[in-house]
Every structure is written in structure tokens, then in C-alpha cells.
C-alpha positions, 0 to 999 in steps of 0.5 A: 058274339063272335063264332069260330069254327072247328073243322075236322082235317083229314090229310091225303096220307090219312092223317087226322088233324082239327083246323080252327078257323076264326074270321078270314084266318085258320090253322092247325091245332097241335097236339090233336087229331080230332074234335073229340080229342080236343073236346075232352082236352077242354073238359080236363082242363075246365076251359072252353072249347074256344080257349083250348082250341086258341091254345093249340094253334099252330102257326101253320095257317090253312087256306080252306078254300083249297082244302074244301076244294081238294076234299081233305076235310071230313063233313064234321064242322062245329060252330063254338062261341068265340 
């Protein structure tokens, strides 16, 4: 079984934003600015937190080396079966 991860984003201006990350590639998820947020996206819906992720992606890819690196992440990090 393949796993993606959800990683909470907090931007050096302070604004808030989920990275889905799924093997060497990550992005941006629009339209929410927390894992809660998307969580209950996902219940609304009745999908998984997996394809309600897959449906924000952005095409705004992330190197989260350098966001780890610059502290721009909060210690909220979520495994969700891909």
C-alpha cells in the first residue's frame, strides 16, 4: 500500500496552508489552510482524505527539504493511506 503524507504549511508572512506530499513530488493544496479544514472537507463529501487532498492539488510543487530547512512547517504531519 502506497502512503502520502499531509503536512501543515505555515508561510514566513503567517499564512497557513497543507503540502500533500505523495513519493519524491509535493504541492499546495487550494482552497485550505489546515488539515482540519481539509478533513472536514473530505467528511462533507464522503471521500477519503487521500482524494480530497488529490483534488486541491495545486500545481505549485514544494521542495520540502527547504521548507523543513527554513522552519516554515508546523510539527503536524499525517500519514493517510494513498
Amino acid at each position: 500500500m502506497a502512503f502520502a503524507r499531509l503536512i501543515q504549511h505555515r508561510a514566513d508572512d503567517g499564512r497557513r496552508r497543507v503540502i500533500l506530499t505523495e513519493g519524491d513530488d509535493a504541492a499546495f493544496l487550494d482552497g485550505v489552510e489546515t488539515t482540519r479544514a481539509l478533513a472536514a472537507s473530505a467528511i462533507a463529501a464522503a471521500a477519503s482524505l487521500a482524494d480530497a487532498a488529490r483534488k486541491r492539488r495545486s500545481s505549485t510543487s514544494v521542495d520540502i527539504a527547504a521548507e523543513f530547512e527554513a522552519g516554515r512547517h508546523q510539527h503536524q504531519s499525517k500519514a493517510i493511506a494513498a
